[in-house]
N, C-alpha and C positions, 0 to 999 in steps of 0.2 A: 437388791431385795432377795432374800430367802426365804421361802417357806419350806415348813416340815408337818408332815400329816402322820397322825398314826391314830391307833385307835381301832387298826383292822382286828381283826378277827376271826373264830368260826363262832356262828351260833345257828341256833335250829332254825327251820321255816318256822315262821308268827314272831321270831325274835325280835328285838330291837338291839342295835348298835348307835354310837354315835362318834361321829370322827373328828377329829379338832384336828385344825391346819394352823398351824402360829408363823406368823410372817415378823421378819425382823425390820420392818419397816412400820409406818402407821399407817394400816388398813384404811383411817378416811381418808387416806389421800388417793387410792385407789378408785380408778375409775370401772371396774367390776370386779366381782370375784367369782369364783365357780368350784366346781364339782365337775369331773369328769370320771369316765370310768372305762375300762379296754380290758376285754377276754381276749384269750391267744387267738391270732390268724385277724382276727376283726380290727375296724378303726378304733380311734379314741373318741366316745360320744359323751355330748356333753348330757350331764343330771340336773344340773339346777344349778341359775347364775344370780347374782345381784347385781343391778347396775346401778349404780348413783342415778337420781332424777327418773330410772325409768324402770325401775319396781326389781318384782322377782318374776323367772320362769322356770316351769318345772318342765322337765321331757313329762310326754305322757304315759311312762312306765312309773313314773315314781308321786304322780299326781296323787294327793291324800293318803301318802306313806312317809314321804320325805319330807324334813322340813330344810331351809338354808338360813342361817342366819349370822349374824357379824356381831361379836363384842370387839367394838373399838378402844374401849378402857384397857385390854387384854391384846388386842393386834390380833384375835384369832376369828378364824371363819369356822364355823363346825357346819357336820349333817348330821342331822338327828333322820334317821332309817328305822322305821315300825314295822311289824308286820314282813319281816322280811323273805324273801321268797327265793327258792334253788336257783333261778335266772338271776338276781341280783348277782350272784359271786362275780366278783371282778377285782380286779387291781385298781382301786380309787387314787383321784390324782386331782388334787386343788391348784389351781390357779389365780392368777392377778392380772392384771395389767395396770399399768403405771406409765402413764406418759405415752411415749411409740414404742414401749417393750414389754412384751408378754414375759410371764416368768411363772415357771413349774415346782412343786414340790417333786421327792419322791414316791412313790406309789406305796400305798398301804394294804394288806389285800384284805378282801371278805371273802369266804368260806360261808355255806347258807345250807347246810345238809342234813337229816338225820343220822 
């Protein structure tokens, strides 16, 4: 499985982004997908997952700004990002799991500044 994310960017604070992550496999077979995101020196925190059978979670930074969602017709996961705020800026990074193996895109980054 490979996935690729891009879609970064800079845009202002209030902006919206949205980032597609296209995996070369078939997304429902996936048994979650995610959103993660890591500034320098910090860990990699997750944004917001989808599990098969057990819904969505958002961190509660991104609660009623973020959306996650999955076209499987397309193999892609995208985040729709509203309102976006100078904290946001990070290095975005989708995920999969599939089976017993986790699997990464590369990172995409956001810029969030006047």
């Amino acid at each position: 499985v490979q996935l690729q994310a891009f879609g970064g960017g800079s845009v202002q604070p209030g902006g919206s982004l949205t980032l597609p992550c296209a995996a070369s496999g078939r997304t429902s077979t996936f048994s979650t997908m995610a959103w993660y995101r890591e500034t320098p020196g910090n860990d990699r925190d997750l944004v917001a997952i989808i599990s098969r059978g057990r819904g969505i979670k958002y961190d509660d930074s991104a609660k009623g700004r973020f959306t996650i969602s999955i076209d499987d017709a397309k193999n892609t996961l995208y985040l729709q990002m509203n309102n976006l705020k100078p904290e946001d800026k990070a290095v975005y990074y989708c995920n999969a799991v599939y089976g017993q193996h986790d699997y990464w895109g590369h990172g995409t980054l956001v810029t969030v500044s006047s």
